[in-house]
MARMARNU-329608 format. One record per residue (C-alpha): residue in three letters; chain; x, y, z. Coordinates in steps of 0.2 Angstrom, whole numbers, plus 5000, padded with zeros to 4 digits. Layout:
! residues N
<ALA A <X Y Z>>
...
END
This chain:
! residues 317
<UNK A <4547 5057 4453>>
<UNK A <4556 5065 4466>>
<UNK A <4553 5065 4485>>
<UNK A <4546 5082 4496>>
<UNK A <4553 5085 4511>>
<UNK A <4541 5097 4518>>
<UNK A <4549 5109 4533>>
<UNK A <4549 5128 4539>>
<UNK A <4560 5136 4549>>
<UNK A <4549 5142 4562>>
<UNK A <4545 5126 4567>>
<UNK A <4560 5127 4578>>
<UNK A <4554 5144 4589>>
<UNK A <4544 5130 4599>>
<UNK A <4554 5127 4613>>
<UNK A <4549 5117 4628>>
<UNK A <4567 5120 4638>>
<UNK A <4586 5117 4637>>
<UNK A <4584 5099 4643>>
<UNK A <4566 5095 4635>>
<UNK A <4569 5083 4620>>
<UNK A <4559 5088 4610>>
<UNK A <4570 5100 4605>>
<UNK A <4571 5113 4590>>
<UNK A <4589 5103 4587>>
<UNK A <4580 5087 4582>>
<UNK A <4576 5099 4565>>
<UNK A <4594 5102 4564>>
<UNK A <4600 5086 4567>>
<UNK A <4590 5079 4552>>
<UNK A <4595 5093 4537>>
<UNK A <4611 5089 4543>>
<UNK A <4611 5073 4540>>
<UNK A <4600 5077 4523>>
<UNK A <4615 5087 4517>>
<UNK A <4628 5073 4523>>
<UNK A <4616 5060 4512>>
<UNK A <4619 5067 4493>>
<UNK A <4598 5063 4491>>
<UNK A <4596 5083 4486>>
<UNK A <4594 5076 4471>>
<UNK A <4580 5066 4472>>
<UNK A <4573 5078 4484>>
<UNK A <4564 5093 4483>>
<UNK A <4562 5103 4498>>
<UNK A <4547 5114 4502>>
<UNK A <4541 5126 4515>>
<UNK A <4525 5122 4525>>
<UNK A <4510 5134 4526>>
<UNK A <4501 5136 4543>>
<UNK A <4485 5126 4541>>
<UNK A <4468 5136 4541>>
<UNK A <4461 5136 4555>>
<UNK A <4443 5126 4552>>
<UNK A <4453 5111 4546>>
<UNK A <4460 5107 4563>>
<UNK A <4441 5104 4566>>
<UNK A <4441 5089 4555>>
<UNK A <4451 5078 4569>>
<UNK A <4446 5090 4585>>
<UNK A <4435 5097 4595>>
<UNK A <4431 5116 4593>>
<UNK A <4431 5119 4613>>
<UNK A <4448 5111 4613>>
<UNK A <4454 5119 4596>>
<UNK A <4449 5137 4607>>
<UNK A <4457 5132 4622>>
<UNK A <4473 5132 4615>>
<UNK A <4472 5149 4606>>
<UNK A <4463 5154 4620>>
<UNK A <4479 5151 4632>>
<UNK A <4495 5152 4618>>
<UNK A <4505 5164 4626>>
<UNK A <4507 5182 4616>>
<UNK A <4519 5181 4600>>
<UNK A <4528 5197 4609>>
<UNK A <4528 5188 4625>>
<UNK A <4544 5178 4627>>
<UNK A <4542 5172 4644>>
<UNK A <4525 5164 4649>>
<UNK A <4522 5148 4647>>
<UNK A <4506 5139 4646>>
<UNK A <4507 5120 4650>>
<UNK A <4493 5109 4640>>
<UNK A <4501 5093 4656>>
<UNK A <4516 5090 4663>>
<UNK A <4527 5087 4646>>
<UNK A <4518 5099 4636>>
<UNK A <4520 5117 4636>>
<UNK A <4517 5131 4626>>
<UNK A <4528 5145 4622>>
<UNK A <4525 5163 4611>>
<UNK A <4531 5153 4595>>
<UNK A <4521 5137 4598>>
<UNK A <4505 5139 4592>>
<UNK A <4514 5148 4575>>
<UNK A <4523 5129 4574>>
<UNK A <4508 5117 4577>>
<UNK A <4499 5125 4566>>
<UNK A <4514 5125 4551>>
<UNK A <4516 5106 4558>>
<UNK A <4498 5102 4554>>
<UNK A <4498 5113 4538>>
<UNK A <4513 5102 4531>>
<UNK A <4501 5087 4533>>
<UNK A <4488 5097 4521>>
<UNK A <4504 5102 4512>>
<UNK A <4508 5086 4509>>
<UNK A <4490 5077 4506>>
<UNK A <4489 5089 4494>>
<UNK A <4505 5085 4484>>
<UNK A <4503 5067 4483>>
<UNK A <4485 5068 4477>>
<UNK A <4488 5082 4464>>
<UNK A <4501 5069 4459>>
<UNK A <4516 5081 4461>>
<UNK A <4527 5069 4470>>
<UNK A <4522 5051 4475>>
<UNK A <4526 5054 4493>>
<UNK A <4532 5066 4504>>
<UNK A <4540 5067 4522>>
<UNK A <4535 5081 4533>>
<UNK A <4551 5086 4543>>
<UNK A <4543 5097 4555>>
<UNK A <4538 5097 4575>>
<UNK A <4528 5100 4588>>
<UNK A <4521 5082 4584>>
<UNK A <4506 5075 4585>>
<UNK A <4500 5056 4586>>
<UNK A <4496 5056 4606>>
<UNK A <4484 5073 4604>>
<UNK A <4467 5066 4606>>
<UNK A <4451 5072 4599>>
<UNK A <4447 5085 4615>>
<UNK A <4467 5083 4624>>
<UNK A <4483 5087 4620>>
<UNK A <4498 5077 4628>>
<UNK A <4515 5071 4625>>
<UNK A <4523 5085 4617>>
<UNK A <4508 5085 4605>>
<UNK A <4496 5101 4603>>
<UNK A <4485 5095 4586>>
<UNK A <4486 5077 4578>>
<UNK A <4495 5080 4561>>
<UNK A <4491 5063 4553>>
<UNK A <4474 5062 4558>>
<UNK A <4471 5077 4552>>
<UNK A <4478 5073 4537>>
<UNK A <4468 5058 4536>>
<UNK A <4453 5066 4537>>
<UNK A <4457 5079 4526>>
<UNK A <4461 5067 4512>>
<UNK A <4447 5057 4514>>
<UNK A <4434 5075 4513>>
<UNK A <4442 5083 4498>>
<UNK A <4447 5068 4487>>
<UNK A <4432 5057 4493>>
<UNK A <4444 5043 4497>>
<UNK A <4438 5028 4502>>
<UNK A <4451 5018 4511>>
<UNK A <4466 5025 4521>>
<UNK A <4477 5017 4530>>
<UNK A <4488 5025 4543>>
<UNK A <4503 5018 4552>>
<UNK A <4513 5022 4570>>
<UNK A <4531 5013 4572>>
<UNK A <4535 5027 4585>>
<UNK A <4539 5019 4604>>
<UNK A <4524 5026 4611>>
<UNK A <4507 5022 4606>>
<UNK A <4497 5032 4594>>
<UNK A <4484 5035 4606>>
<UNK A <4479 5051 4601>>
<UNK A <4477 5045 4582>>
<UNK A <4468 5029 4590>>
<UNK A <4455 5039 4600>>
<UNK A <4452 5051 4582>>
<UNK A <4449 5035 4573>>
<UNK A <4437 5025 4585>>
<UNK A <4426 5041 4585>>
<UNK A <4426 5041 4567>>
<UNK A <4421 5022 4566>>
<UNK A <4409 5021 4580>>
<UNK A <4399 5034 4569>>
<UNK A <4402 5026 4554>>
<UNK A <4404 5010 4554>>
<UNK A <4413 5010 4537>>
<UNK A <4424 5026 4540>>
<UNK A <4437 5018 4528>>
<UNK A <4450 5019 4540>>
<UNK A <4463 5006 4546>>
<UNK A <4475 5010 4560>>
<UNK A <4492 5000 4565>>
<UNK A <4502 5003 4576>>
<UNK A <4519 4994 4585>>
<UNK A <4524 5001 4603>>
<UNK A <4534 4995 4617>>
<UNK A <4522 4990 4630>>
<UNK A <4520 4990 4645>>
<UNK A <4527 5011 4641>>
<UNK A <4519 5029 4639>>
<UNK A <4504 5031 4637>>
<UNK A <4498 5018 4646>>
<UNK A <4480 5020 4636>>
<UNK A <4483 5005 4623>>
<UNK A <4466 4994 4623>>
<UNK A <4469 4979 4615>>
<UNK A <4464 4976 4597>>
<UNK A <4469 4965 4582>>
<UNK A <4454 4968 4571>>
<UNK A <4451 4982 4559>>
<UNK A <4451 4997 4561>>
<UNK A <4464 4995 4573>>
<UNK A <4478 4982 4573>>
<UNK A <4487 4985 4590>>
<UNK A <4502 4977 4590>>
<UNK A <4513 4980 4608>>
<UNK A <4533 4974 4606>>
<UNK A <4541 4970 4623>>
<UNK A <4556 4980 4630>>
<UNK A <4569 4969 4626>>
<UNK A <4561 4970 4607>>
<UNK A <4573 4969 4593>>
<UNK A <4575 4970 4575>>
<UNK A <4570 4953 4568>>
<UNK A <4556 4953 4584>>
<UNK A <4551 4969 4576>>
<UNK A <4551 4963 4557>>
<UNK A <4543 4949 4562>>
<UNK A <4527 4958 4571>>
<UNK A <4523 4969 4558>>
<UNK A <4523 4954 4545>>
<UNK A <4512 4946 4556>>
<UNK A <4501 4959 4559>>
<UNK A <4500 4974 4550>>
<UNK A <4505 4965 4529>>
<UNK A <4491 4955 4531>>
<UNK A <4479 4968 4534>>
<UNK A <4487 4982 4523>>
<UNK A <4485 4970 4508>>
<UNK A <4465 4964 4513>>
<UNK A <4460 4983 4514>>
<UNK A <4469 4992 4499>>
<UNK A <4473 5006 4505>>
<UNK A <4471 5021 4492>>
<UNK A <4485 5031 4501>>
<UNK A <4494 5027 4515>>
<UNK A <4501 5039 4531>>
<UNK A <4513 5037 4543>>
<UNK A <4519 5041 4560>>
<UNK A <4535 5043 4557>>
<UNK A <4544 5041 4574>>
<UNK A <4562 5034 4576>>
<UNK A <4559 5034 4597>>
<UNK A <4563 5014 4596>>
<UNK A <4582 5016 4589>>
<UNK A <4594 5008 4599>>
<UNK A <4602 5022 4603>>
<UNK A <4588 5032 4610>>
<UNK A <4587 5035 4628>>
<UNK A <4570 5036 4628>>
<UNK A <4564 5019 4627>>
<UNK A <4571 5000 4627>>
<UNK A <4568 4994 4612>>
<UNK A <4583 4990 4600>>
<UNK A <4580 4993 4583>>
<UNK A <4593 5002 4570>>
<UNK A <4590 5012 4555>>
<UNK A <4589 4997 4542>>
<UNK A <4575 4991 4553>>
<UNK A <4567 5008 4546>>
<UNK A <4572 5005 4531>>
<UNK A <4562 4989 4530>>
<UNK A <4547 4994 4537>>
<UNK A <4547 5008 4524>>
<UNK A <4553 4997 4510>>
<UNK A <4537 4986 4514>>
<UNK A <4523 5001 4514>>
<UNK A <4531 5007 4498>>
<UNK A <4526 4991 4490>>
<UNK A <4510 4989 4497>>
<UNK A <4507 5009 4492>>
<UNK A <4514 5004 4474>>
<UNK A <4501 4989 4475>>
<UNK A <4486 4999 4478>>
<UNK A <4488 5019 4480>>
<UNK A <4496 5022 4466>>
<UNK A <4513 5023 4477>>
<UNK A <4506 5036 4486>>
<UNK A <4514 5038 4505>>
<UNK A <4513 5055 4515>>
<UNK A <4525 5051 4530>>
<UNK A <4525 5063 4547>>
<UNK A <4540 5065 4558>>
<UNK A <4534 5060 4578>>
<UNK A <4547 5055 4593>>
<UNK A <4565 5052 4589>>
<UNK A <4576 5061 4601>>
<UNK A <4596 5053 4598>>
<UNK A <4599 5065 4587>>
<UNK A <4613 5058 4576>>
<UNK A <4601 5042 4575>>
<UNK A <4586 5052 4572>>
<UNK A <4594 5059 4558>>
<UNK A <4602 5042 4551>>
<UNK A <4586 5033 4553>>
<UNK A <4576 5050 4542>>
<UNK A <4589 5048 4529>>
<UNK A <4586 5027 4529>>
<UNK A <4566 5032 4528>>
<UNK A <4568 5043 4513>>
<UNK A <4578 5030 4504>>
<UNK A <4565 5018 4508>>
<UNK A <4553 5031 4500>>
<UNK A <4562 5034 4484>>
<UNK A <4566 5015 4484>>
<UNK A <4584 5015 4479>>
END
């Protein structure tokens, strides 16, 4: 089966400012380098559909769900700007992106499950992994692959899901989503792993090595092997004790060594790997199911490098 690549255009009216990065030309930078590739023919590209509405209320609070309609700036009004903190901002095409970003997850659950493609990357932004249940921060409005967890486990009555973060910063907004779903039940059939460079943004990691979350921080001067090395420890171990029936990931290539954003050092065949390793795993025990969202990543030749090694690492060429 071929991979999705899940995207939509207006994705890119989100727009934070000239110098912001995450910009509208990260999306550029990866069909680019898609084009560049020759994959189109193991690819099949689709167009995202906004996500209703009530779904966000799967990994949200309604009060917080209303406060950002309530203050998303008029789609006819292209100069106010609502800020959600410092680094997050609204403008009048925001709202129409996160919630195309969030209905690609759906999109994309929904592909994988209905057996249409066995995994599916969703090329779009605002992103999502550091929106918390009730707070929305670092460039994120909704939390995508939470939602998208919760989601899958509703309509397809999935009992195990597994979801994984190799983004720089820590998924804090997907851990807090996942701790409120485990502290009421303590069986919610979810395992969280994520690496990070620590001590880094958010500064919210609390220390865990035992499901359902396997923190594991990587220190500044962090490299590939280091990196390799880590997630075999931490995260292989418990992927293959909880047989995942379909596996999700935070796709963020923040840690590149190219990427000003953070210290870390790792290149696009350490993505590769990491990827290479979940396709097993999801070949093992979810029928090679793998839904993958794009988070950070803001070099943009290396984001779109690192994309093209992740997709590869999907098909498993």
């Amino acid at each position: 089966m071929t991979v999705a690549v899940i995207s939509h255009h207006k994705c890119n009216g989100h727009n934070m400012g000239d110098h912001h990065p995450e910009s509208p030309k990260r999306m550029a930078a990866i069909q680019d380098q898609l084009i560049r590739s020759g994959l189109e023919y193991v690819i099949r590209q689709y167009d995202a559909t906004p996500i209703d509405r009530d779904l966000i209320s799967l990994a949200h609070d309604e009060k917080y769900i209303q406060h950002i309609f309530d203050n998303a700036p008029d789609k006819n009004d292209n100069d106010t700007i609502f800020r959600v903190d410092d680094d997050t901002c609204m403008n009048a095409d925001t709202l129409p992106a996160a919630l195309l970003s969030a209905g690609a997850a759906i999109n994309a659950v929904d592909l994988v499950m209905k057996q249409k493609h066995r995994s599916v990357f969703c090329a779009t932004r605002p992103p999502g992994h550091h929106a918390e249940f009730d707070k929305g921060m670092g460039f994120c409005f909704f939390n995508n692959i939470a939602i998208a967890a919760a989601y899958a486990k509703k309509k397809y009555q999935l009992e195990r899901i597994a979801i994984v973060d190799f983004d720089v910063h820590h998924g804090n907004g997907t851990e807090d989503i996942i701790r409120r779903a485990s502290a009421d039940n303590k069986e919610s059939g979810y395992l969280f792993c994520s690496t990070y460079q620590y001590p880094f943004y958010p500064f919210e990691m609390k220390k865990s090595n035992s499901p359902p979350i396997i923190n594991t921080p990587l220190p500044a001067t962090c490299k590939g092997p280091e990196f390799r090395a880590a997630i075999s420890k931490h995260w292989l171990p418990a992927l293959e004790t909880f047989k995942p029936q379909l596996i999700l990931i935070s796709a963020g290539f923040d840690a590149h060594t190219e990427d000003e954003m953070s210290q870390i050092s790792l290149t696009e065949s350490d993505y590769r790997w990491v990827t290479d390793e979940l396709r097993v795993i999801a070949e093992r025990y979810s029928d090679a199911r793998i839904v993958s969202m794009l988070e950070g990543g803001y070099a943009l030749s290396a984001l779109g490098r690192s994309v093209v090694e992740h997709i590869k690492g999907l098909i498993g060429n």
